[in-house]
DRENBA-761426 format. One record per residue (C-alpha): residue in three letters; residue number from 1; x, y, z. Coordinates in nm, 3 decimals, decimal comma. Layout:
REM DRENBA-761426
   aa    i       xx       yy       zz
  ALA  NUM        X        Y        Z
...
//
This chain:
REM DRENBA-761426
   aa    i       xx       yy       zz
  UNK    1   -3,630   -0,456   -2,732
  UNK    2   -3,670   -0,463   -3,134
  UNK    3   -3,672   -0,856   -3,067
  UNK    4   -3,681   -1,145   -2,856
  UNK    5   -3,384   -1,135   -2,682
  UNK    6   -3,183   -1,415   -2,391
  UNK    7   -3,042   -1,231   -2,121
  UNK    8   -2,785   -1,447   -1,852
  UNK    9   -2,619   -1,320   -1,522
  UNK   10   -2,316   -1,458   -1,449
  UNK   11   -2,164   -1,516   -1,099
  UNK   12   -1,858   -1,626   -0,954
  UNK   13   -1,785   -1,682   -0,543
  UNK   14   -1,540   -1,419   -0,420
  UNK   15   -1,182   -1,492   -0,300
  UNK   16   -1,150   -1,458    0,104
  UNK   17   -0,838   -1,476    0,311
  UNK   18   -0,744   -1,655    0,651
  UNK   19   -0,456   -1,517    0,822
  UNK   20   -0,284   -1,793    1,061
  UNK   21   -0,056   -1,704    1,307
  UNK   22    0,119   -1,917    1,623
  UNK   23    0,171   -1,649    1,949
  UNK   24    0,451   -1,724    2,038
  UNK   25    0,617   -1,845    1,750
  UNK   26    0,725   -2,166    1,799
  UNK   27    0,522   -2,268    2,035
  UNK   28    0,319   -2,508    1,839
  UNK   29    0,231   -2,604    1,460
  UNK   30   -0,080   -2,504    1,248
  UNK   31   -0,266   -2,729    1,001
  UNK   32   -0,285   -2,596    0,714
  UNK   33    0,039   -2,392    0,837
  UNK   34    0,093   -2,051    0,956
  UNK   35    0,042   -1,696    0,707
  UNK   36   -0,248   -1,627    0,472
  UNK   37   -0,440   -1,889    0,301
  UNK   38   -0,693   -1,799   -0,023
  UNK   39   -1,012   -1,940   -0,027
  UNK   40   -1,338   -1,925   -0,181
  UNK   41   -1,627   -1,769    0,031
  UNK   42   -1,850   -1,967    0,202
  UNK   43   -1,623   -2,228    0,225
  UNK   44   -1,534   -2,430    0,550
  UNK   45   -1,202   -2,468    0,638
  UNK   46   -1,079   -2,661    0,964
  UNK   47   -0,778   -2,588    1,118
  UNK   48   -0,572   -2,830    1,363
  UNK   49   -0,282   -2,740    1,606
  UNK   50   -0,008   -2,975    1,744
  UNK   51    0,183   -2,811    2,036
  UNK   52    0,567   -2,821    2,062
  UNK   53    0,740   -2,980    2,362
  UNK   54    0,726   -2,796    2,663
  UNK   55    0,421   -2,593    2,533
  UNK   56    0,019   -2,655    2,608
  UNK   57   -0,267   -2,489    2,387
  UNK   58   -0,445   -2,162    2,560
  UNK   59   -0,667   -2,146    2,290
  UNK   60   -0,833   -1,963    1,949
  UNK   61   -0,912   -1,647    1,925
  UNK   62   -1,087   -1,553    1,552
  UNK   63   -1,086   -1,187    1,478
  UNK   64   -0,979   -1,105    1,830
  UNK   65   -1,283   -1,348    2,028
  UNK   66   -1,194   -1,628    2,185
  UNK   67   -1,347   -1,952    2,068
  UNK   68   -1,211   -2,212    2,312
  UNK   69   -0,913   -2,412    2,361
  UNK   70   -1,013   -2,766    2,137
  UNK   71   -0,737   -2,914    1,917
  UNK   72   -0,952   -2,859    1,639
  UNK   73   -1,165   -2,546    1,490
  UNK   74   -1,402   -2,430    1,226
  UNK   75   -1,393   -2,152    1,011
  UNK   76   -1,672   -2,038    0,788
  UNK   77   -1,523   -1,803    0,497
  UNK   78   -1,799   -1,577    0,507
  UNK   79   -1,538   -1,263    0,463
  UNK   80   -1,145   -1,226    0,552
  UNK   81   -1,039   -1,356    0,893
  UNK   82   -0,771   -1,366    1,138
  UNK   83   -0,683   -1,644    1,348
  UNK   84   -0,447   -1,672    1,655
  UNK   85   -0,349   -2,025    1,834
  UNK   86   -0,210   -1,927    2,137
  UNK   87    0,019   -2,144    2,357
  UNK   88    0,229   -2,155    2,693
  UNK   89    0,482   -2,308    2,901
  UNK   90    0,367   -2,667    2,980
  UNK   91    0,610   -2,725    3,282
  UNK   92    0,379   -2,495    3,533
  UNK   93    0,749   -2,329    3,647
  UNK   94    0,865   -2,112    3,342
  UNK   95    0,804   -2,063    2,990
  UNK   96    1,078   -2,200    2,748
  UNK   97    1,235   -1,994    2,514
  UNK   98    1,056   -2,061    2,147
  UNK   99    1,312   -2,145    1,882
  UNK  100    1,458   -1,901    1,683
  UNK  101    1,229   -1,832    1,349
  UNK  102    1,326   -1,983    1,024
  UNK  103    1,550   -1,766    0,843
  UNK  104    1,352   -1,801    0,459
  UNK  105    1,585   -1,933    0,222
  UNK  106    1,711   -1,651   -0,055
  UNK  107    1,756   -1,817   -0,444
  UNK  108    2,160   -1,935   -0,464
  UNK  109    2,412   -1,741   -0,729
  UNK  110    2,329   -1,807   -1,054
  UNK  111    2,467   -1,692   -1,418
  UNK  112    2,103   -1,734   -1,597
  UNK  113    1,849   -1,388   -1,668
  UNK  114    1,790   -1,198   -1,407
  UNK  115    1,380   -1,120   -1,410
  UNK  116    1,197   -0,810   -1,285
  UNK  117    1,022   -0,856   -0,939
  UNK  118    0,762   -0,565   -0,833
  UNK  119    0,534   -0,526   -0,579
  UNK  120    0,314   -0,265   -0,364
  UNK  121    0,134   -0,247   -0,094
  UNK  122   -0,223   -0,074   -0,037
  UNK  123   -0,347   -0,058    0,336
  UNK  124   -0,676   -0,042    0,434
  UNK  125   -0,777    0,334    0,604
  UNK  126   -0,937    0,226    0,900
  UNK  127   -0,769    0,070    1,221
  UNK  128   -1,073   -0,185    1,264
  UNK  129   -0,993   -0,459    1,034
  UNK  130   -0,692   -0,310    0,910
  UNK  131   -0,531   -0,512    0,599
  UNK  132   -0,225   -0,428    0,352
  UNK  133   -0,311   -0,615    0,005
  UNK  134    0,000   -0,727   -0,184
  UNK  135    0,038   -0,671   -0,535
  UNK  136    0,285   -0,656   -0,789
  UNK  137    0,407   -0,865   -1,091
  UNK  138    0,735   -1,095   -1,213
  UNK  139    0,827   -0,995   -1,572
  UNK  140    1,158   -1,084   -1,784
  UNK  141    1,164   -0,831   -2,094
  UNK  142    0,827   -0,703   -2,001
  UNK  143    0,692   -1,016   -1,992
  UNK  144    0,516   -1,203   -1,727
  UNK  145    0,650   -1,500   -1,573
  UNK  146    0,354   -1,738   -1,512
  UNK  147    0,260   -2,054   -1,240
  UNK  148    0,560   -1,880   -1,047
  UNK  149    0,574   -1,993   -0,678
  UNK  150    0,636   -1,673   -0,452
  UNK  151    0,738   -1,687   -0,082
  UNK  152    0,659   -1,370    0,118
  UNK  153    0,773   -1,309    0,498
  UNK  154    0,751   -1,014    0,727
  UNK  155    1,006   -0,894    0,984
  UNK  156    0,948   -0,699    1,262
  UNK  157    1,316   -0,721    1,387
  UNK  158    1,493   -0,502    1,083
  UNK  159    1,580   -0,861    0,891
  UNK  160    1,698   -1,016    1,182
  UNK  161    1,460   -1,246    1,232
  UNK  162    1,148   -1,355    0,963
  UNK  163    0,849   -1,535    0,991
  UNK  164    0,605   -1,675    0,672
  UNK  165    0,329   -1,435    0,518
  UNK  166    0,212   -1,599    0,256
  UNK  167    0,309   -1,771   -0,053
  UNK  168    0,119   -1,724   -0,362
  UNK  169    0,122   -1,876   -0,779
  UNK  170    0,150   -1,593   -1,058
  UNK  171   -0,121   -1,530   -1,288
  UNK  172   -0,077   -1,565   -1,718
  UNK  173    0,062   -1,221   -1,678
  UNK  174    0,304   -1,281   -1,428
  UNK  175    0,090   -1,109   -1,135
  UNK  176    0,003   -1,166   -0,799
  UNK  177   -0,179   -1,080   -0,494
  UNK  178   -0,223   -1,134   -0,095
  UNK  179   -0,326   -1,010    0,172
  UNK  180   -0,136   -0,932    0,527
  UNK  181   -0,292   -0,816    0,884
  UNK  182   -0,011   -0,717    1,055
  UNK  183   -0,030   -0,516    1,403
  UNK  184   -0,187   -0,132    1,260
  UNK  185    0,100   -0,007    1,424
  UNK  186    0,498   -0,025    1,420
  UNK  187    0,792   -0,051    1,163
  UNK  188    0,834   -0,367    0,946
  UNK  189    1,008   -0,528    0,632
  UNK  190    0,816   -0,714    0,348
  UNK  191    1,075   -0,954    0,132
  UNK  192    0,908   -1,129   -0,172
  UNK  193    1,130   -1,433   -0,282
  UNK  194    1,111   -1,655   -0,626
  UNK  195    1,383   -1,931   -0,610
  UNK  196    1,401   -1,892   -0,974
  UNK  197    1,383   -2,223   -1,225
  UNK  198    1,620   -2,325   -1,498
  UNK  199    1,557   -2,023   -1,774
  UNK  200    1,601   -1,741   -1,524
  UNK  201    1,785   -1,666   -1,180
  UNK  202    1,578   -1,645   -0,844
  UNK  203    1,555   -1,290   -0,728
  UNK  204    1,439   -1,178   -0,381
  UNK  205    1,310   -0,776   -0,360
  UNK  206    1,272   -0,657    0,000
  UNK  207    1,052   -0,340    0,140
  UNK  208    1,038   -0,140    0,443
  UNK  209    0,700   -0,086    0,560
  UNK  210    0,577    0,153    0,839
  UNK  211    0,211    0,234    0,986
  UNK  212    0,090    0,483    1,220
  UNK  213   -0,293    0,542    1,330
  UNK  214   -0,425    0,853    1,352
  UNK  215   -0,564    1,010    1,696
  UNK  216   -0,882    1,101    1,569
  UNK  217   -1,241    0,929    1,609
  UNK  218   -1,254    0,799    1,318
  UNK  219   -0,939    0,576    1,373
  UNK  220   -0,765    0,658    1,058
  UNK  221   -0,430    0,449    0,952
  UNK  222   -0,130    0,608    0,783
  UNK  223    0,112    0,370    0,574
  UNK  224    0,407    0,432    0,402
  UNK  225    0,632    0,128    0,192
  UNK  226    1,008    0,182    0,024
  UNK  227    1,336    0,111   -0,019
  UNK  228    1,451    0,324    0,202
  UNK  229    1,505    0,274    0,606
  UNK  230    1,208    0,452    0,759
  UNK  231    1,213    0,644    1,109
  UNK  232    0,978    0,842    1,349
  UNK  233    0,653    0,816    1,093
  UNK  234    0,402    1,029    1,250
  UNK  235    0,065    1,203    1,202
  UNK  236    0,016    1,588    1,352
  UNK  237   -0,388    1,615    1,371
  UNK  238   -0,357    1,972    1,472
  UNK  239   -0,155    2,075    1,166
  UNK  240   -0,308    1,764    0,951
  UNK  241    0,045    1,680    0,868
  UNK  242    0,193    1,326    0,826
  UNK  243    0,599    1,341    0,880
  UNK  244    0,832    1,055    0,837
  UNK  245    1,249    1,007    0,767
  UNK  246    1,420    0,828    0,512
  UNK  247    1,762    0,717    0,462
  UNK  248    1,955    0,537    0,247
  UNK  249    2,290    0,479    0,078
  UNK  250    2,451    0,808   -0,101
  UNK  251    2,451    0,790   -0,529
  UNK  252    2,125    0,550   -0,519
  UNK  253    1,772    0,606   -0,626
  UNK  254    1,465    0,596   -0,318
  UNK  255    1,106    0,555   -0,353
  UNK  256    0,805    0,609   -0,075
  UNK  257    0,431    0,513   -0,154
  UNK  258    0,251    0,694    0,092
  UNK  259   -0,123    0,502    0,150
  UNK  260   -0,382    0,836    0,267
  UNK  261   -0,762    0,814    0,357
  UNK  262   -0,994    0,939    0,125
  UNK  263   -1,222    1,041    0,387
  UNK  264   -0,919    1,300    0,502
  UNK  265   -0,820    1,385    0,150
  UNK  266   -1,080    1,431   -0,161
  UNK  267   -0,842    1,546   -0,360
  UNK  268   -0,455    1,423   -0,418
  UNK  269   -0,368    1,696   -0,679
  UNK  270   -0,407    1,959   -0,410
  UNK  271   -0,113    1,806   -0,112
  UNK  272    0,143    1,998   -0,065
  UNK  273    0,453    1,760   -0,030
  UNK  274    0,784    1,902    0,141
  UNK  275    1,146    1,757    0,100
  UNK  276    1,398    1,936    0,397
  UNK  277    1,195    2,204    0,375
  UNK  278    1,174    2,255    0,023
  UNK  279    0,846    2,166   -0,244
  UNK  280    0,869    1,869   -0,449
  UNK  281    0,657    1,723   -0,722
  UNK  282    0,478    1,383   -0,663
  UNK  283    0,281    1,136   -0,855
  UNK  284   -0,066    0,983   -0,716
  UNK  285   -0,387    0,783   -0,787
  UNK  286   -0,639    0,615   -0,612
  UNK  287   -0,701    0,274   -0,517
  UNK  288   -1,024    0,134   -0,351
  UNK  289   -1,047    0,397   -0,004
  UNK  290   -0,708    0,563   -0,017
  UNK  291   -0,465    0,809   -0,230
  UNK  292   -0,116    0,630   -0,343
  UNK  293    0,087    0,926   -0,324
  UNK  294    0,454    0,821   -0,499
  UNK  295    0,775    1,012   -0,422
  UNK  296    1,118    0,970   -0,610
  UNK  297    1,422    1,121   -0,514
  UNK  298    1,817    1,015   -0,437
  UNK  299    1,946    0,864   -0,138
  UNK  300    2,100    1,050    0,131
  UNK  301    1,873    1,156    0,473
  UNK  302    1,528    1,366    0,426
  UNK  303    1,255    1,469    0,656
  UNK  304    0,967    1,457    0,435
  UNK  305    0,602    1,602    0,550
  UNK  306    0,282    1,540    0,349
  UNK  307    0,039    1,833    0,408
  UNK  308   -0,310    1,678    0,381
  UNK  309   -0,454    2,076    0,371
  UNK  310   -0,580    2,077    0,022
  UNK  311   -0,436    2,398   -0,131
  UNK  312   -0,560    2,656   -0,388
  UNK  313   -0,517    2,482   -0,785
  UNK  314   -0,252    2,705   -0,903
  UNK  315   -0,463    2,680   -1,276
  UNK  316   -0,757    2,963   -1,314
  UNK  317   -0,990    2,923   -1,507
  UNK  318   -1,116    3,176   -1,788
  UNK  319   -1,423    3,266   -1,611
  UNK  320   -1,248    3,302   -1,271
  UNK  321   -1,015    3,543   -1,499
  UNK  322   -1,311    3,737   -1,667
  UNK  323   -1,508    3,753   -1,360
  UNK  324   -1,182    3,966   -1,237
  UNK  325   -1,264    4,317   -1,184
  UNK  326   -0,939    4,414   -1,265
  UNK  327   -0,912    4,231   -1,499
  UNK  328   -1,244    4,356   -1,638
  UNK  329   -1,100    4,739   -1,579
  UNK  330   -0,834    4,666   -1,774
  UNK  331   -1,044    4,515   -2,050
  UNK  332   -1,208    4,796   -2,140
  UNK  333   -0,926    5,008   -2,095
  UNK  334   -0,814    4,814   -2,407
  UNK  335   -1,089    4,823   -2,610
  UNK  336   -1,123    5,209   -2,559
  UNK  337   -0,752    5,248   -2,658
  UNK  338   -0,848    5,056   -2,989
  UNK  339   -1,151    5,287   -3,059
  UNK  340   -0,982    5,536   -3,067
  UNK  341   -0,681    5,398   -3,238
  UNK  342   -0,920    5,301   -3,520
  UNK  343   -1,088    5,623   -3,527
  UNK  344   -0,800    5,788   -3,591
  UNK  345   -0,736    5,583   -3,856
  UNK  346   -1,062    5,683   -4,034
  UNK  347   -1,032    5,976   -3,999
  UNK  348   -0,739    5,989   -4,176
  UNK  349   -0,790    5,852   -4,440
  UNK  350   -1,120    6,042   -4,494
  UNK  351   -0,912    6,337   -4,552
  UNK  352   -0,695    6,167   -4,810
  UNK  353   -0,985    6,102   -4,945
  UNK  354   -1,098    6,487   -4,992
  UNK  355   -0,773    6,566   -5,056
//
């Protein structure tokens, strides 16, 4: 304070998300639509829901409590929410069968640039309120392609079948975000579609996507994402081991970003990570409550087990070294070998001297 100074705070409302989903799908329509919706907080949104024929409304549930069966609801963004219309036969005798669900359209053949399309996915640690935020970025040339419109859908039925996640604008920079709650539990596939315009192709990138809770109090959640088909994704709390496959065609590259717990893991640098049985290097950092643990490697089948254990750093330290007391022994084993060495020396040439 060496003057009269003006001092402002500036705030902005945070960005929440509403997660809309139809159970069954099919059985009715959502206003504003089904998947996740940004908004800011505090704001009020009001959702409507028009039942297909043969179907009557059951009701809303909002963040798994049910909030009555009116055509119409309420939602106050004071955080991230979920909510569920539910529906059901309307015949009283038997429930129809819900129409197949849309097959998303992929961008057509086209002979303009190709662009870059990347994305991850970071999971939330706990199973209450568990969320997997969406990120990544569309880039031609290492550039970002901005006011892109991106169409994501999730698949629980290996590509057979999709249903609408979210869609979402790029930034300047060409990157985006949502954010999914899925089921903590189960196998699934993540596709990311941009139908292109008319300087570059469309491009469509899909991900596998697995998560497994742990059997612990706490109610931790394992995640892994790749390119790679994912089986029998697993967490041993005895051994404090998390084992998953992968496969994939022979003579191409795979990729798995494993999502770990902080609270299980303080540091990353100490896992040991095991490929078939043998060691392999890995990259990692951390993002909000979890470890992003990144593993590269070529395509063929692997049983790969992250040891959450945090080993021994194989770098010592030069105190640790010093402090040795061999090493200390051996020391001054040294330094009496070059006492005497330079002794001998002197005394040498002392009697060169007299000579």
């Amino acid at each position: 304070m060496n003057q009269d100074q003006n001092l402002h705070a500036v705030f902005s409302k945070r960005v929440v998300f509403l997660t809309i989903s139809a159970n069954p799908y099919g059985g009715g329509t959502i206003a504003p639509g089904t998947g996740v919706w940004n908004y800011t907080s505090q704001d009020i949104v009001v959702i409507k829901e028009y039942p297909n024929p043969g179907y009557t409304f059951s009701g809303w549930y909002l963040d798994g409590n049910y909030l009555g069966a009116g055509t119409s609801i309420t939602v106050t963004m004071d955080g991230d929410h979920q909510l569920s219309a539910y529906y059901a036969g309307g015949d009283g005798t038997s429930t129809p069968e819900p129409p197949p669900a849309i097959e998303p359209p992929l961008p057509p053949p086209s002979n303009l640039p190709l662009p870059d399309l990347n994305f991850y996915c970071t999971s939330s640690s706990k199973y209450s309120g568990f969320n997997v935020k969406i990120e990544g970025q569309l880039t031609y040339r290492e550039v970002g392609v901005s006011g892109a419109g991106l169409r994501f859908a999730y698949s629980v039925t290996g590509g057979a079948t999709w249903q609408d996640l979210a869609y979402v604008i790029t930034g300047d920079d060409g990157s985006f975000t949502c954010v999914w709650m899925p089921s903590a539990s189960g196998n699934y596939a993540i596709r990311a579609t941009w139908m292109g315009d008319e300087t570059l192709a469309g491009i469509s990138k899909t991900v596998n996507f697995a998560v497994t809770p742990s059997e612990d109090a706490n109610q931790n959640v394992f995640t892994i994402a790749s390119n790679s088909t994912l089986t029998s994704l697993a967490f041993n709390s005895e051994t404090n081991e998390l084992s998953f496959g992968v496969s994939g065609p022979s003579g191409t590259g795979g990729y798995v970003q494993v999502c770990l717990p902080k609270s299980l893991v303080n540091d990353a640098s100490k896992l040991t990570v095991n490929m078939d049985g043998n060691r392999i290097d890995y990259a990692y950092f951390g993002k909000d409550n979890v470890w992003i643990i990144t593993l590269i490697y070529s395509h063929s089948s692997h049983n790969i087990v992250v040891g959450l254990n945090e080993q021994p750093s194989s770098v010592t330290s030069i105190g640790d070294v010093l402090n040795s007391p061999v090493v200390f022994i051996a020391i001054i084993a040294v330094l009496v070998a070059i006492i005497a060495v330079l002794a001998v020396v002197m005394f040498r040439k002392g009697k060169q001297r007299n000579v």
